[in-house]
ROZA-241524 format. One record per residue: residue number from 1; x, y, z of N, C-alpha, C in turn. Coordinates in nm, 4 decimals, padded with zeros to 6 digits. Example, Ala and Ser with C-alpha at 12.3 -4.5 7.8 and 13.67 -1.06 7.14 Angstrom:
[1 [01.3190 -00.5690 00.7800] [01.2300 -00.4500 00.7800] [01.3200 -00.3300 00.7800]]
[2 [01.2850 -00.2250 00.7080] [01.3670 -00.1060 00.7140] [01.2900 00.0030 00.7870]]
This chain:
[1 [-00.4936 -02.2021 00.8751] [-00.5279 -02.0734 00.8142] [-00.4019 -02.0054 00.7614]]
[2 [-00.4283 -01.9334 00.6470] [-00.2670 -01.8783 00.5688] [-00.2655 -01.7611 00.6363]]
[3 [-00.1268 -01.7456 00.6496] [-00.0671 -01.5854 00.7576] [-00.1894 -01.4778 00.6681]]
[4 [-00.2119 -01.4629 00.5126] [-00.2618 -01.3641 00.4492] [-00.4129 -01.3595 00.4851]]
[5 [-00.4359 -01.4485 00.5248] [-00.6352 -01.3965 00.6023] [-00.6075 -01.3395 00.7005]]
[6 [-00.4760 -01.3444 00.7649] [-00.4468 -01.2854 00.9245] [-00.4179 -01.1275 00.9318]]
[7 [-00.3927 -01.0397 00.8073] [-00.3946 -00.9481 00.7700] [-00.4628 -00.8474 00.7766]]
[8 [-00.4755 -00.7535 00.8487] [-00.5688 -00.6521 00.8580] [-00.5900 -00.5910 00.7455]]
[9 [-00.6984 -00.5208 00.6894] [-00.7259 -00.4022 00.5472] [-00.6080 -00.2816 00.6507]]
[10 [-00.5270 -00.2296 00.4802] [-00.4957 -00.1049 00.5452] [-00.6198 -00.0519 00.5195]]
[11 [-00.5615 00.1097 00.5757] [-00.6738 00.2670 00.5544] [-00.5607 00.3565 00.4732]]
[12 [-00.6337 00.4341 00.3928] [-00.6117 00.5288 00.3015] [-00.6417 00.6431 00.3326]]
[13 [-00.6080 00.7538 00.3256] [-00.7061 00.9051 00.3421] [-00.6534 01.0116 00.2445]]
[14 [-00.7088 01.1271 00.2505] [-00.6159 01.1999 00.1937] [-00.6809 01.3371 00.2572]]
[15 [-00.5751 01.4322 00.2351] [-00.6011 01.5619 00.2968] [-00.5595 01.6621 00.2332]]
[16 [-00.6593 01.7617 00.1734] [-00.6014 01.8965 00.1089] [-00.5824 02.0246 00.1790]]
[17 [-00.4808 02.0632 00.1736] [-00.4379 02.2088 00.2198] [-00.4159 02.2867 00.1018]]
[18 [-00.5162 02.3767 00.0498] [-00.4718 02.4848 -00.0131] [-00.4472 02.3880 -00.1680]]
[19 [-00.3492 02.4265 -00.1980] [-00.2527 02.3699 -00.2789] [-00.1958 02.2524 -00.2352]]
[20 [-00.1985 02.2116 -00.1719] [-00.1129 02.1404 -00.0700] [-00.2129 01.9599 -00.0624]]
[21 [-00.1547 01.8700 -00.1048] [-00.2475 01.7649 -00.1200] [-00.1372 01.6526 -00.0543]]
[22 [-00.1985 01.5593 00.0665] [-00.1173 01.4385 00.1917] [-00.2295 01.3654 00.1837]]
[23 [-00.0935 01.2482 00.1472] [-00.2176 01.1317 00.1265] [-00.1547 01.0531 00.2656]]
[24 [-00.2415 00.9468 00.3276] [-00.2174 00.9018 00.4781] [-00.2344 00.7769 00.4134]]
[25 [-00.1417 00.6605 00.4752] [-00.1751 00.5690 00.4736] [-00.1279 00.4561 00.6018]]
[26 [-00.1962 00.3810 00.6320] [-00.1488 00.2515 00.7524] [-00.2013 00.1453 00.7277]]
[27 [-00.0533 00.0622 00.7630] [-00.0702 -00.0755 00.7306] [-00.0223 -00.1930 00.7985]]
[28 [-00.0701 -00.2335 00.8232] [00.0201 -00.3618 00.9440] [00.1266 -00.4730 00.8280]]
[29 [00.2486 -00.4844 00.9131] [00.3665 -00.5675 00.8796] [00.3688 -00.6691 00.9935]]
[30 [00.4249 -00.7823 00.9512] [00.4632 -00.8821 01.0524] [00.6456 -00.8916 01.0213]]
[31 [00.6718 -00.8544 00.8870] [00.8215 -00.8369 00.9066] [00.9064 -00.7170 00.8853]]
[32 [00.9899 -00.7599 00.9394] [01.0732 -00.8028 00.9960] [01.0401 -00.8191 01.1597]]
[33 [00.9657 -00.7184 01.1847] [00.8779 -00.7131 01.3421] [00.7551 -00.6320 01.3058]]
[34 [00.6846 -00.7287 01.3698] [00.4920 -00.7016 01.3826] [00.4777 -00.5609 01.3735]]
[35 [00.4344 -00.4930 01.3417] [00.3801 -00.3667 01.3168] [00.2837 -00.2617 01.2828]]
[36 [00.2426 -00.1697 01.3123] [00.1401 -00.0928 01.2107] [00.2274 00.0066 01.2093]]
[37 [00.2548 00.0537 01.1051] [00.2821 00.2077 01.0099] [00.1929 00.3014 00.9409]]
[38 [00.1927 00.3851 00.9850] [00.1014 00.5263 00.9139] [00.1819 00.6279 00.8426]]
[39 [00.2395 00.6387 00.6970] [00.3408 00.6907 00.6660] [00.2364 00.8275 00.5935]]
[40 [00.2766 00.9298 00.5659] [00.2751 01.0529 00.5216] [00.3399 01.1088 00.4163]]
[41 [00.2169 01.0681 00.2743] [00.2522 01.1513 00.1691] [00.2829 01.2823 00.1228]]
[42 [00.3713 01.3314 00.0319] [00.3387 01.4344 -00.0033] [00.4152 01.4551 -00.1525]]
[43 [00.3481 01.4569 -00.2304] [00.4238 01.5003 -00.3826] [00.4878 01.3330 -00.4298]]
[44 [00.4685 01.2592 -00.3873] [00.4955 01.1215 -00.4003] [00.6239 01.1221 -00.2757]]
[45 [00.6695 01.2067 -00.2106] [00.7338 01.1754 -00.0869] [00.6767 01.1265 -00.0007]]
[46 [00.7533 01.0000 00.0662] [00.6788 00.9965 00.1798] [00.7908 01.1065 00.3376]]
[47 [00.7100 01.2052 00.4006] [00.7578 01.3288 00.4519] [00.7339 01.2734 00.6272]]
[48 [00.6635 01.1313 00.6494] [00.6795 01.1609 00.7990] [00.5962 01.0384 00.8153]]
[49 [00.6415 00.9692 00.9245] [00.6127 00.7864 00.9094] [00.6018 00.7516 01.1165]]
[50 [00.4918 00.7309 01.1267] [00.4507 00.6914 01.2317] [00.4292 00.5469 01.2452]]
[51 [00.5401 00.4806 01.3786] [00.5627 00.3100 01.3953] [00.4522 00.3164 01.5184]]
[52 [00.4118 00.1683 01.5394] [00.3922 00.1408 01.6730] [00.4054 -00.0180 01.6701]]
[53 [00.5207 -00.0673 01.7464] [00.5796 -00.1917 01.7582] [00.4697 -00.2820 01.7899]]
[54 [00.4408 -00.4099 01.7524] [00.3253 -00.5377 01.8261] [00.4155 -00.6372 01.9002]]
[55 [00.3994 -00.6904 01.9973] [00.4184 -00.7342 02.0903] [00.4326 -00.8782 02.0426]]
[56 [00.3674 -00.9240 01.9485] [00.3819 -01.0201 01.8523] [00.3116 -01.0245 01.7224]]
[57 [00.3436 -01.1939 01.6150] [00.2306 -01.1200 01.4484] [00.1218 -01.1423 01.5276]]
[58 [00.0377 -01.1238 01.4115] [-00.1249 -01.1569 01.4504] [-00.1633 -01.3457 01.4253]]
[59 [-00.1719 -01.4335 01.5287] [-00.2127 -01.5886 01.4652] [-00.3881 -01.6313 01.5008]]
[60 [-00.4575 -01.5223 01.5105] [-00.5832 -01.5571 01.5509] [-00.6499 -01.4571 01.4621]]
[61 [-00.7742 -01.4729 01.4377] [-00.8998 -01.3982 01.3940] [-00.9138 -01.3281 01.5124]]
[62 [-00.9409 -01.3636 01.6308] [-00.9898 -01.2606 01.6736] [-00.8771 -01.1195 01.7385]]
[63 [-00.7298 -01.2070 01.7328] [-00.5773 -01.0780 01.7398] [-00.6116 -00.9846 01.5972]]
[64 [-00.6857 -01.0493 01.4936] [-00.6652 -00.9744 01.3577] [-00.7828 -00.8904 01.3985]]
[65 [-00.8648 -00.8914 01.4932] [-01.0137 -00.8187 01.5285] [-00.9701 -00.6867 01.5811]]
[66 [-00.8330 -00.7117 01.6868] [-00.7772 -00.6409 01.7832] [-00.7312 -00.5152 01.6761]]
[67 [-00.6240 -00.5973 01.6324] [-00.5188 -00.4796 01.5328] [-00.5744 -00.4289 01.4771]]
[68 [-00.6816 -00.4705 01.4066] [-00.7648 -00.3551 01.3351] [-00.8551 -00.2511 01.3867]]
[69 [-00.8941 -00.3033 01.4685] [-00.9469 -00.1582 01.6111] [-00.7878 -00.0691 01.6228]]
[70 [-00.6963 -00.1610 01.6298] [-00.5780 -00.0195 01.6854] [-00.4913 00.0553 01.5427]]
[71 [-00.5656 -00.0318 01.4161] [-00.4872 00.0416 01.3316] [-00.6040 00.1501 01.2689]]
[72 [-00.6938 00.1473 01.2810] [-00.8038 00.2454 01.2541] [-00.7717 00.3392 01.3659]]
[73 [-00.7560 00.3226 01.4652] [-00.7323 00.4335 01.5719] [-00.6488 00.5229 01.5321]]
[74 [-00.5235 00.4275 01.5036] [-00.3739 00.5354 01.4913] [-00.3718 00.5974 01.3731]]
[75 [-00.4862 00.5578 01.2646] [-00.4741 00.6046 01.1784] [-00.5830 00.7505 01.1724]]
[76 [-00.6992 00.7120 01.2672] [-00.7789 00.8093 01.2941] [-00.6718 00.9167 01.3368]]
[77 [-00.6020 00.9060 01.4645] [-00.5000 01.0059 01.5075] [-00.4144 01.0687 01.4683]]
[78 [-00.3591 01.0053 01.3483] [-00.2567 01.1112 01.2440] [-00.3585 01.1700 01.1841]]
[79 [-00.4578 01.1509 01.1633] [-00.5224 01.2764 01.0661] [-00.6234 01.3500 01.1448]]
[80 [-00.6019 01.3580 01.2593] [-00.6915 01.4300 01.3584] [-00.5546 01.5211 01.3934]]
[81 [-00.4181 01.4322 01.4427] [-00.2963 01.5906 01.4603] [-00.2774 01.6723 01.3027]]
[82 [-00.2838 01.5921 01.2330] [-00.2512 01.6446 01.0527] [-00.3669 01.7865 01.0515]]
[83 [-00.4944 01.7580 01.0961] [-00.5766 01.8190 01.0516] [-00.5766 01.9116 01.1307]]
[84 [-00.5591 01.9014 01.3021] [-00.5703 02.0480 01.3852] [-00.4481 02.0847 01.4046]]
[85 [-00.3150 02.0775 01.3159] [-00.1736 02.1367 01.3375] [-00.0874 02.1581 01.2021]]
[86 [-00.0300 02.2183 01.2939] [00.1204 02.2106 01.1401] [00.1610 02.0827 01.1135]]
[87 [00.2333 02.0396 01.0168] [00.2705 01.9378 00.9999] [00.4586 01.9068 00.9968]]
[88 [00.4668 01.8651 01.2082] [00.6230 01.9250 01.2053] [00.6921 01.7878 01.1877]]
[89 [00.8044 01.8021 01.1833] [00.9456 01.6987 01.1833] [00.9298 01.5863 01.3182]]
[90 [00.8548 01.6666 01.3882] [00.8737 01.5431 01.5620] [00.7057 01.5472 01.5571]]
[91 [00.6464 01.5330 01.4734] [00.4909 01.4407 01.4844] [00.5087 01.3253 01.5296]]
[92 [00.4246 01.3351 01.6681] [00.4138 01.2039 01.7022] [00.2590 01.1677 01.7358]]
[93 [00.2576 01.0222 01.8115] [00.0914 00.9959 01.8023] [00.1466 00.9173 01.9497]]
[94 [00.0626 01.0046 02.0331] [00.0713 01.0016 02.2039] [00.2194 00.9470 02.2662]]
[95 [00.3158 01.0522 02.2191] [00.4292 01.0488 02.2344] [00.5375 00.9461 02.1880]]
[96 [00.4687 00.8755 02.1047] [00.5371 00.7615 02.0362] [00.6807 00.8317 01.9248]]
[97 [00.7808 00.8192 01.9412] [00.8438 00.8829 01.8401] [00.8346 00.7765 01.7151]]
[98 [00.8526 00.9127 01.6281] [00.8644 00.8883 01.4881] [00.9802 00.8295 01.4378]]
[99 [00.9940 00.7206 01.3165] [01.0731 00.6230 01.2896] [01.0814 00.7167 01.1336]]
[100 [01.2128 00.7334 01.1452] [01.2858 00.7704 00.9826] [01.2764 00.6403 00.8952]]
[101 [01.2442 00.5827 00.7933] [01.2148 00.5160 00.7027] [01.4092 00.4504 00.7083]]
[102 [01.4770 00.3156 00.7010] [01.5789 00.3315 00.6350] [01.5833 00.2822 00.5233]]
[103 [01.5340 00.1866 00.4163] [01.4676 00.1359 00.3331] [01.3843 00.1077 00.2947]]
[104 [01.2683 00.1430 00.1282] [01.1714 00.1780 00.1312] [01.1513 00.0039 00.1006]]
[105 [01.0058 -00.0713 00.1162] [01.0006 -00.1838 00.0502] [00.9231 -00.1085 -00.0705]]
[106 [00.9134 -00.2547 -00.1810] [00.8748 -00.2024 -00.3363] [00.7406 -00.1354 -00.3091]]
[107 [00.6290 -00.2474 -00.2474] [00.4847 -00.1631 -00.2017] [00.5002 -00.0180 -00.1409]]
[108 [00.5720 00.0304 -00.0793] [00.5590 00.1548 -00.0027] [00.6311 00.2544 -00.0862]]
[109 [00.7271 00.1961 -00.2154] [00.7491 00.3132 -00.3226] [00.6662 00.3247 -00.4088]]
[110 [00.6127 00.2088 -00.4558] [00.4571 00.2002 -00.5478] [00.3841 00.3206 -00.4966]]
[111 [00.3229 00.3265 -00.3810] [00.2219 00.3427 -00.2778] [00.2411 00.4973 -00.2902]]
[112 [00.4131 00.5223 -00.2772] [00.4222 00.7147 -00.2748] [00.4811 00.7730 -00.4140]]
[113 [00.4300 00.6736 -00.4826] [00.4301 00.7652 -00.6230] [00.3182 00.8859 -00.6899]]
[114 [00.3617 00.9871 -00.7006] [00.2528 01.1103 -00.7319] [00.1446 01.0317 -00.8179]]
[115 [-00.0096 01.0378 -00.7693] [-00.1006 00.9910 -00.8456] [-00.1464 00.8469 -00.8120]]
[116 [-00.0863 00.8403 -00.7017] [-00.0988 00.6862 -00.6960] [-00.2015 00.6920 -00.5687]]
[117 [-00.3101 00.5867 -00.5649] [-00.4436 00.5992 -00.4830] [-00.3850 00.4417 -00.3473]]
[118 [-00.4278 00.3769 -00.4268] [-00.3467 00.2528 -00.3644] [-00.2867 00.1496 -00.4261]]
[119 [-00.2241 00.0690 -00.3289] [-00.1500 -00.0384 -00.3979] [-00.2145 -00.2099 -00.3691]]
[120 [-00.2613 -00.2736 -00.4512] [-00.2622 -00.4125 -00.4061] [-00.1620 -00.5075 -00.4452]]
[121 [-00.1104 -00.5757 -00.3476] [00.0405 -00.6905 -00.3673] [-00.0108 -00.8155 -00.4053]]
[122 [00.0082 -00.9245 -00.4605] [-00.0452 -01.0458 -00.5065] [00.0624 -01.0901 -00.5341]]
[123 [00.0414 -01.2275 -00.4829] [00.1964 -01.3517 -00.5352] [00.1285 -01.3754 -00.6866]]
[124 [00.2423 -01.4579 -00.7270] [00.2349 -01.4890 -00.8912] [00.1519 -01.6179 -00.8658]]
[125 [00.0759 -01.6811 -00.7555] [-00.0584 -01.7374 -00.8112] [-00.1552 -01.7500 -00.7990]]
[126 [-00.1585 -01.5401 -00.7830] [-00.3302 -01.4821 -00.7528] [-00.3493 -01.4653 -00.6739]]
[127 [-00.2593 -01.4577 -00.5413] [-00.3605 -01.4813 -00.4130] [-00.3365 -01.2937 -00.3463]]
[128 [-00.4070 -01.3009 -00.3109] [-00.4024 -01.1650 -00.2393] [-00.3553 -01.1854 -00.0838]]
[129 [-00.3038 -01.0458 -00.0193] [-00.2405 -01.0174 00.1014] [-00.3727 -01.1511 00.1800]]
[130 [-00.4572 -01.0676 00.2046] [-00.5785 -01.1295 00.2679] [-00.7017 -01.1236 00.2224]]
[131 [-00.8350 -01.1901 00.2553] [-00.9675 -01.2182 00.2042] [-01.0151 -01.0746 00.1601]]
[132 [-00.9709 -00.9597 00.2929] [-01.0707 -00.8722 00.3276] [-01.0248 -00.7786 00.1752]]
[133 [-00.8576 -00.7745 00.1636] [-00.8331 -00.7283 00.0521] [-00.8468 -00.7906 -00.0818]]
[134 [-00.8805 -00.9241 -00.0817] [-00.9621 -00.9774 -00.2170] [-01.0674 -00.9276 -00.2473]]
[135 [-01.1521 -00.9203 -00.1320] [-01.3439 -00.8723 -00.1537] [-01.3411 -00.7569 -00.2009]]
[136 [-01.2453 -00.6581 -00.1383] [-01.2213 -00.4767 -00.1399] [-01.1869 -00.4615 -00.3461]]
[137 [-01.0972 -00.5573 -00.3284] [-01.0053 -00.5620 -00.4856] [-01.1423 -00.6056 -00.5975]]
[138 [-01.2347 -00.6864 -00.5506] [-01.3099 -00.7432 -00.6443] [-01.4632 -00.6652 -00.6309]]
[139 [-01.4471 -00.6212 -00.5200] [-01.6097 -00.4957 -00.5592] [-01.5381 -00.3939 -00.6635]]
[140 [-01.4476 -00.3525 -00.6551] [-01.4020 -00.2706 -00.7193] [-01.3627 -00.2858 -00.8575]]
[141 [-01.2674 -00.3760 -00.9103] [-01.2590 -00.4079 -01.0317] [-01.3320 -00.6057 -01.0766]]
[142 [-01.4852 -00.5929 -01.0565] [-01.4761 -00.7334 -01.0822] [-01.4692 -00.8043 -01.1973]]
[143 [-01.4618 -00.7509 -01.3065] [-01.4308 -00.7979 -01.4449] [-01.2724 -00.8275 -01.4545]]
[144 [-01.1494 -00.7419 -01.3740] [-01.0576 -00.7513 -01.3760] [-01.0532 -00.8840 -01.2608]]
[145 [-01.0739 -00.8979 -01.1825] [-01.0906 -01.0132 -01.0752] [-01.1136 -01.1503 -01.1162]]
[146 [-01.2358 -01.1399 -01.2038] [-01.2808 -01.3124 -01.3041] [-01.1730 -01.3222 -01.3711]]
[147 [-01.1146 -01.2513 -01.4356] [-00.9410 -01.2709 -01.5245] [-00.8691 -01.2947 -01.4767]]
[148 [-00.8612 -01.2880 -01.3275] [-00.7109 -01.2520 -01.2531] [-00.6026 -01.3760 -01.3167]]
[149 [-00.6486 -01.4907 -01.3063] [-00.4703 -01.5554 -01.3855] [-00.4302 -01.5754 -01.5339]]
[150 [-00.5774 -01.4962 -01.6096] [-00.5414 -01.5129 -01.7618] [-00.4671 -01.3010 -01.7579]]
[151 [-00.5305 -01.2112 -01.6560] [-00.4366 -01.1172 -01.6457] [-00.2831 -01.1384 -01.6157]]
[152 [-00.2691 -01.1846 -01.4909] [-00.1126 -01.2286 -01.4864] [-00.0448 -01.3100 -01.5837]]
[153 [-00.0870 -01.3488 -01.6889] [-00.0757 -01.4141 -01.7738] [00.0103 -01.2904 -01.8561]]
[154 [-00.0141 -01.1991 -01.8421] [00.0512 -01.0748 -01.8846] [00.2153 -01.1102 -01.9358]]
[155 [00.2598 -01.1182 -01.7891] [00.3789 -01.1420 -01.7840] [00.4114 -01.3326 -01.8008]]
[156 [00.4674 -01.3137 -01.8663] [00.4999 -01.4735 -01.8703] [00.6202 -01.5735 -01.7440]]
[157 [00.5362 -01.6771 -01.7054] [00.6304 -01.7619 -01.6002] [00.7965 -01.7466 -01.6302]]
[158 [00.8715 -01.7698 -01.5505] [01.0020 -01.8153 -01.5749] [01.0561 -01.9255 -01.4541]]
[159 [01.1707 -01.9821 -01.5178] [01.2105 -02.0740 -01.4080] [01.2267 -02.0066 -01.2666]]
[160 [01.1674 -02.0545 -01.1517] [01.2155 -02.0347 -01.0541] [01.1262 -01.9971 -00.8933]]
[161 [00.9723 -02.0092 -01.0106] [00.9134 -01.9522 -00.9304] [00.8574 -01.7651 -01.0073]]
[162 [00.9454 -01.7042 -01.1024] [00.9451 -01.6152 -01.1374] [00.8118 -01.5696 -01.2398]]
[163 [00.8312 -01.4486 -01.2480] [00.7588 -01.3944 -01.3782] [00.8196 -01.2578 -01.4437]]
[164 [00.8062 -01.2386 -01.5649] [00.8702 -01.1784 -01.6190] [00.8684 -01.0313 -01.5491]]
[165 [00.9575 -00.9300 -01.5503] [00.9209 -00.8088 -01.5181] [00.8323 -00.7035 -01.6064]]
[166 [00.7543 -00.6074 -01.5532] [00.7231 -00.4876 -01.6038] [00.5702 -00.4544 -01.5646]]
[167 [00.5267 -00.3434 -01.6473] [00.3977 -00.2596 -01.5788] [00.3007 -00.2677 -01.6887]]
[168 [00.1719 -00.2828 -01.6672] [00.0896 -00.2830 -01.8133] [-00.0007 -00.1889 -01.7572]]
[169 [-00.0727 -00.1268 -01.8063] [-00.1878 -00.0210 -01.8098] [-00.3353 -00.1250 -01.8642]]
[170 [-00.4019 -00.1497 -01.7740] [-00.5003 -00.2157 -01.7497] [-00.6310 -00.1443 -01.7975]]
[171 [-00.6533 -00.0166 -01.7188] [-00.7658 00.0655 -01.7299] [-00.6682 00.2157 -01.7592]]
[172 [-00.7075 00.2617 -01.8569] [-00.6407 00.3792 -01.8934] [-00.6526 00.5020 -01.7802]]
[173 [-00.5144 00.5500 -01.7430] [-00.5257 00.6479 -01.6156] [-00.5855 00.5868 -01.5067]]
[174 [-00.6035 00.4511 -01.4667] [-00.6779 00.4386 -01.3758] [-00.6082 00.3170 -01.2840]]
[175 [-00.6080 00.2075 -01.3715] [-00.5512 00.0661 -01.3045] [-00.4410 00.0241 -01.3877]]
[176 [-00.3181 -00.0329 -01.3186] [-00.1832 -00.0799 -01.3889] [-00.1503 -00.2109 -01.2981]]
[177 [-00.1202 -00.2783 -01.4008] [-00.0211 -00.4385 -01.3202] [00.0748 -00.3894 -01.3363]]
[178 [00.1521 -00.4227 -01.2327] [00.3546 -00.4696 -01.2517] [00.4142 -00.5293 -01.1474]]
[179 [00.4816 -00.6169 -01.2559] [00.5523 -00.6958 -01.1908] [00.6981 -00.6959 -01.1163]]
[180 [00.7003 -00.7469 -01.0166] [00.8994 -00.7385 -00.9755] [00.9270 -00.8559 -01.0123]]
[181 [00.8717 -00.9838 -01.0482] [00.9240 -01.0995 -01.0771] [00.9125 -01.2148 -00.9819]]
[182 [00.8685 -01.1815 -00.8693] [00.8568 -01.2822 -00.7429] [00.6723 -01.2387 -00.6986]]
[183 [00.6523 -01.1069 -00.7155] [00.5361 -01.0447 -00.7055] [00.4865 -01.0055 -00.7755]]
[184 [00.3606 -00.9801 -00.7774] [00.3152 -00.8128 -00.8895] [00.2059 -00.7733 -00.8162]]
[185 [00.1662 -00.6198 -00.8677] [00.1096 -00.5520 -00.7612] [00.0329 -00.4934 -00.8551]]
[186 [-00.0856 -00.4893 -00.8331] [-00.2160 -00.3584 -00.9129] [-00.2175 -00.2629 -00.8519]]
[187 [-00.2265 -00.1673 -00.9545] [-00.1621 -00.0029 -00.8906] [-00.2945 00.0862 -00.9225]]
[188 [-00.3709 00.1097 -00.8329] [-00.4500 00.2518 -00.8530] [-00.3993 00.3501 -00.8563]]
[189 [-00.4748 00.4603 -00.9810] [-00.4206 00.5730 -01.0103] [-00.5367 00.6738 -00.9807]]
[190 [-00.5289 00.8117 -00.9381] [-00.5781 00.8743 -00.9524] [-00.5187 01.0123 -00.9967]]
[191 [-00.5346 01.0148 -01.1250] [-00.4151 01.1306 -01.1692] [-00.5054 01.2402 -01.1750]]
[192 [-00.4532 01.3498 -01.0828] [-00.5100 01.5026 -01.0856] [-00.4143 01.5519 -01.1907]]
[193 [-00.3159 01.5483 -01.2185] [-00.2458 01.5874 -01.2815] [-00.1791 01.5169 -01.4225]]
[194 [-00.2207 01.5338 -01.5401] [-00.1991 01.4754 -01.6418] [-00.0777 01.4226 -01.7048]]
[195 [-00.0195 01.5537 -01.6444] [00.1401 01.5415 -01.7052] [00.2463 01.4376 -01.6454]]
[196 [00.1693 01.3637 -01.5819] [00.2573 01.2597 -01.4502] [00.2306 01.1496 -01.5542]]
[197 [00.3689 01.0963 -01.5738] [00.3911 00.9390 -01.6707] [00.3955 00.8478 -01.5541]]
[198 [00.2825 00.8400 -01.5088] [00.2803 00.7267 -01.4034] [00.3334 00.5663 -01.4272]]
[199 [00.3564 00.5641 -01.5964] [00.3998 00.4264 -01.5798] [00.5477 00.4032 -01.6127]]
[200 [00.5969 00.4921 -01.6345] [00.7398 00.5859 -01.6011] [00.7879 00.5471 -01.4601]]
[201 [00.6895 00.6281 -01.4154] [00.7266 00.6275 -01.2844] [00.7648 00.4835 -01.1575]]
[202 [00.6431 00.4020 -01.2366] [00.6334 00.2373 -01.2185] [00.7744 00.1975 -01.2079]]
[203 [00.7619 00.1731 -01.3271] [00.8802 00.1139 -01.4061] [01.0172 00.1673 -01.3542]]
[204 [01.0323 00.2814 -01.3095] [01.1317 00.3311 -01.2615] [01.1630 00.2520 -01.1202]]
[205 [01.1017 00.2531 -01.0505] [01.0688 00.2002 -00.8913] [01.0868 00.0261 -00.8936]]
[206 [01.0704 00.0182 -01.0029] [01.0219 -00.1745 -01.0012] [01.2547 -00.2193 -01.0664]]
[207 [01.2936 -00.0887 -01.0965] [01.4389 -00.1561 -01.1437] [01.4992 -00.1169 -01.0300]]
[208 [01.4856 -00.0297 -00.8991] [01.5843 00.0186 -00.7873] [01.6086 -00.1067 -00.7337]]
């Protein structure tokens, strides 16, 4: 079985205050060490990032059964303290301290760009993280899904394993490919705000 069926679905949320709009998201990592993260949007910042270490990755269906009971939990729990509190500097989730970010990966700058809903990652030959996020990706866009390698086709191969860089606008204001060259990632948009050059913004993130 490939590590990517072993993958839990993240969760998404979002929460309005006032003026005030936090988007939540958690997602399980196996690197550098096993993980689930629940990081905390705001304005395309991410403002406050909740770890909880795994004991090891996930190599079973039914460990991938587990983590996903505990990443729905922890994710239930940041937006149960988000929702009955202030939103302080030492948020934690049952005393777990909070982990300062020290490098963002490309998905998690994608992910906290203003306007941005979610992110899906795909190697350059189609395959998605895991099944559960293929099925999720293909109820949703399935006309874009039957295309998927005459879409990546977008960017053209290069030696090495590579593909060319950059961002295309798929569905206007809505869905974007881009590539880093080893990956590319489909970017949901949900722009409340018009004036956001979201593919600006792409493109900006995909040269750091």
């Amino acid at each position: 079985m490939a590590q990517a069926d072993l993958i839990p679905a993240g969760r998404t949320s979002r929460i309005v205050r006032g003026s005030t709009e936090l988007q939540i998201q958690t997602e399980y990592a196996y690197r550098p060490k096993p993980r689930l993260t629940t990081s905390v949007i705001s304005k395309g910042q991410i403002i406050q990032k909740v770890q909880q270490e795994l004991s090891a990755p996930i190599t079973t269906l039914e460990e991938k059964n587990k983590i996903e009971d505990l990443l729905r939990k922890q994710h239930a729990e940041v937006l149960n303290i988000i929702g009955n509190k202030k939103l302080k500097t030492d948020m934690t989730i049952r005393d777990k301290p909070t982990l300062a970010p020290t490098s963002l990966s490309l998905i998690d700058r994608l992910a906290a760009i203003e306007g941005v809903e979610k992110v899906y990652r795909i190697n350059n030959e189609g395959e998605f993280e895991s099944s559960n996020v293929s099925e999720e990706f293909k109820r949703m866009f399935s006309a874009v899904f039957k295309s998927l390698n005459d879409i990546l086709e977008i960017f053209s191969e290069l030696p090495g394993g590579k593909r060319e860089e950059g961002v295309c606008e798929l569905e206007p204001d809505r869905l974007y490919l881009a590539s880093s060259g080893y990956e590319c990632y489909f970017i949901l948009a949900d722009l409340i705000d018009q004036s956001i050059d979201i593919e600006k913004l792409i493109q900006t993130e995909l040269k750091e």
